[in-house]
N, CA and C of each residue as an Amber inpcrd file, in Angstrom:
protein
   195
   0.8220000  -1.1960000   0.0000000   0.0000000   0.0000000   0.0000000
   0.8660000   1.2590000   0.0000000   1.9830000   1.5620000   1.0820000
   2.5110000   2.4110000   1.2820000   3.7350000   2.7840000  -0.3210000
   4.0620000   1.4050000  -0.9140000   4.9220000   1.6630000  -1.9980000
   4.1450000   2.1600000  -2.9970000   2.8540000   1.5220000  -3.0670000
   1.7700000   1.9250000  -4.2580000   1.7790000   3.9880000  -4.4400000
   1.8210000   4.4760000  -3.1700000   1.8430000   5.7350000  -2.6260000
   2.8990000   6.2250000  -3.1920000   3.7600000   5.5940000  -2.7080000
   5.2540000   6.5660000  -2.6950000   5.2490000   6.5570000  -4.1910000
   4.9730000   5.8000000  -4.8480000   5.8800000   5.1730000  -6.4380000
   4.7860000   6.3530000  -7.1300000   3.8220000   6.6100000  -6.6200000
   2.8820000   7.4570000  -7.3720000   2.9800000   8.8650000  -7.5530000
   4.1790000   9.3890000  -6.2080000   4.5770000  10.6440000  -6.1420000
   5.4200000  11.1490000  -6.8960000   5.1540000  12.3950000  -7.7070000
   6.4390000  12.8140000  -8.7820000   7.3900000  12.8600000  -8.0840000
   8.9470000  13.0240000  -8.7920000  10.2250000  13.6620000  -8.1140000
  10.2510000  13.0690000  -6.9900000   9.8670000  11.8370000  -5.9670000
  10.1690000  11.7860000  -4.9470000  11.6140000  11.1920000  -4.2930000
  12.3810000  11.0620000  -5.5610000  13.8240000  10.8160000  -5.2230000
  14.2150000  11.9440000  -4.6470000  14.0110000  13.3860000  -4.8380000
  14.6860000  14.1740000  -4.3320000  14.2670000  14.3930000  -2.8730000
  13.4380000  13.9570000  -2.3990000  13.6120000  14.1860000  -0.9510000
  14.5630000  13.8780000  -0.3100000  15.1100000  12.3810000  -0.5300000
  16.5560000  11.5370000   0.4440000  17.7020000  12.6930000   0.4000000
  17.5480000  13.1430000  -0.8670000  19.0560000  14.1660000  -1.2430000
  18.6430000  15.1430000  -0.1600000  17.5280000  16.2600000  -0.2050000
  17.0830000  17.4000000   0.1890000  17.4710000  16.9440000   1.8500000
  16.8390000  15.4950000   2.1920000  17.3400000  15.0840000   3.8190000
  18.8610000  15.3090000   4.1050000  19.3570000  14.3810000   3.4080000
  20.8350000  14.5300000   3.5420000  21.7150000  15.6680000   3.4070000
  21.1370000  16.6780000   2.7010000  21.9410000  18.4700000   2.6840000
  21.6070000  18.4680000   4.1600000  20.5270000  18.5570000   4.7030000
  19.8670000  19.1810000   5.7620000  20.8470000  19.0540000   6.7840000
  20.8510000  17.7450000   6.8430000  21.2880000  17.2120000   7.8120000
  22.6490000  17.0080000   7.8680000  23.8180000  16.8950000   6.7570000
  24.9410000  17.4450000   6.5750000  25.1960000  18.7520000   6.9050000
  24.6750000  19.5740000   6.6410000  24.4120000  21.0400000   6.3550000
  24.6530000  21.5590000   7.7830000  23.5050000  21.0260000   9.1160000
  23.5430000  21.3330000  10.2790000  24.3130000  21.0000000  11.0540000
  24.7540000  19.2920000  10.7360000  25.8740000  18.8410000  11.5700000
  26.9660000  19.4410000  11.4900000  27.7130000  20.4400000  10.3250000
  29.0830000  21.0270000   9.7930000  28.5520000  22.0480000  10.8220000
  27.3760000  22.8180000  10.3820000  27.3750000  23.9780000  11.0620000
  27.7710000  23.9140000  12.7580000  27.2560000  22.8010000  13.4240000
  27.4330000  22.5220000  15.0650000  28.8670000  22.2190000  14.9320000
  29.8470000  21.8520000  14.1610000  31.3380000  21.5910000  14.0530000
  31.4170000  22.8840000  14.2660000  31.4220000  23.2030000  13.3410000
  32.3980000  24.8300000  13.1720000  31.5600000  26.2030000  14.4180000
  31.0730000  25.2780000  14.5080000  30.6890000  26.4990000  16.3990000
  31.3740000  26.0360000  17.2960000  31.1900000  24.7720000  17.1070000
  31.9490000  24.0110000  18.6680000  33.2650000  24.8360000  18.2650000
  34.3800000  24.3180000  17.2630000  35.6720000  25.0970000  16.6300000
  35.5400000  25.7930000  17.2190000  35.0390000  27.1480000  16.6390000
  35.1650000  28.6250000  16.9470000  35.0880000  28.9030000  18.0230000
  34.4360000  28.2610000  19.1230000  33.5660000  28.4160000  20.6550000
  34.9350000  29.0430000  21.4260000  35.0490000  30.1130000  21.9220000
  35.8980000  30.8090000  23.1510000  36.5210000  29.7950000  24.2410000
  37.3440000  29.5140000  23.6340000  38.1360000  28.0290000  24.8580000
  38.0030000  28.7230000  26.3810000  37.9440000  29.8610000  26.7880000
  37.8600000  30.4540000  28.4190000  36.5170000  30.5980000  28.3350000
  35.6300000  30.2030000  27.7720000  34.2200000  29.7960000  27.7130000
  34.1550000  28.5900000  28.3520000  34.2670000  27.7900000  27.3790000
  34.4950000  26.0060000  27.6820000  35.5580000  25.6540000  28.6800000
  36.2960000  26.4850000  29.3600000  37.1220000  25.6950000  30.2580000
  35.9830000  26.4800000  31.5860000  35.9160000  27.7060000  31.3670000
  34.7110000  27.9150000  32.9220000  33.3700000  26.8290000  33.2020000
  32.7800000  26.8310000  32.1050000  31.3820000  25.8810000  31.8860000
  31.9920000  24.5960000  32.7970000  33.4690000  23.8320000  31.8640000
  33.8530000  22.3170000  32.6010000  34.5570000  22.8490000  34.0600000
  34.5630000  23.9150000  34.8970000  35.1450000  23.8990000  35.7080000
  34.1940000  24.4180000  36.9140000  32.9490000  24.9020000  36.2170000
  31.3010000  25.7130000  36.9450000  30.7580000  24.8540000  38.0950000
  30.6890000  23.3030000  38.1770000  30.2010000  22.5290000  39.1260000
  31.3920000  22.0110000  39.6460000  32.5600000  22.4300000  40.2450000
  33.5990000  21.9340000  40.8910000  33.7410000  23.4720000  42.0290000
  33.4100000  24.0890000  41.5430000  33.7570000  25.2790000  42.2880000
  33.0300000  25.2450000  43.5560000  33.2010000  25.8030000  44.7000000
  32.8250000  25.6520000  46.1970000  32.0560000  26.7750000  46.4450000
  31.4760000  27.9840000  45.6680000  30.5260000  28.5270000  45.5480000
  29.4210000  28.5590000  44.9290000  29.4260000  27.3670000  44.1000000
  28.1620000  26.7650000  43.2320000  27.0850000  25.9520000  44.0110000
  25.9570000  26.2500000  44.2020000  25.1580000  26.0570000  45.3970000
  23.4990000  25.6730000  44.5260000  23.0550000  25.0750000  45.0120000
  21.2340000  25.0240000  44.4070000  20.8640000  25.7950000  44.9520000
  19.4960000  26.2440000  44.3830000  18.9810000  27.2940000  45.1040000
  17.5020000  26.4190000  45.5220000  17.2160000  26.9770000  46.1770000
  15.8680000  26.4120000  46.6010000  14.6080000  26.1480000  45.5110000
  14.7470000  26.7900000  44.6840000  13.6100000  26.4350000  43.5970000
  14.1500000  25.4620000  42.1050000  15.2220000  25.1770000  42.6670000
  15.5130000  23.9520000  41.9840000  16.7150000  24.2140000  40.5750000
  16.9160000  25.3260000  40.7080000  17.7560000  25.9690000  39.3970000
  18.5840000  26.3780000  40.1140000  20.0720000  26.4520000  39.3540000
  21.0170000  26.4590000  39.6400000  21.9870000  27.9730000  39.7400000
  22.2080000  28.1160000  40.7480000  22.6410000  29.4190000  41.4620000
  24.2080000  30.1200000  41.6540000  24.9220000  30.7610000  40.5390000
  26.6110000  30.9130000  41.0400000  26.6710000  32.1960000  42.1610000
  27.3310000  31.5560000  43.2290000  27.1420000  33.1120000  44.4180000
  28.4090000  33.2970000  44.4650000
């Protein structure tokens, strides 16, 4: 049933391609941010829950004092 469908749709080869840009497309883009990302960014973030002034706060979100 479902092939009867598909086989009936014009052009529907180009969707797989149109998926695969997409999704190539976004994954490069999350590369080349991570890359670029401010390394004294990423070393505070991995160093934020070790620190001895990092505390919960009572409503459940997380508090730097």
């Amino acid at each position: 049933m479902f092939r009867n469908i598909l086989e009936n749709i014009k052009d529907i080869e180009v969707f797989p391609v149109i998926a695969l840009i997409l999704f190539f497309t976004s994954f490069m883009a999350i590369i080349y941010h991570l890359i670029r990302m401010d390394k004294r960014h990423i070393r505070h973030m991995e160093e934020l829950p070790l620190e001895k002034n990092y505390t919960k706060s009572n409503n459940g979100g997380k508090v730097h004092v």
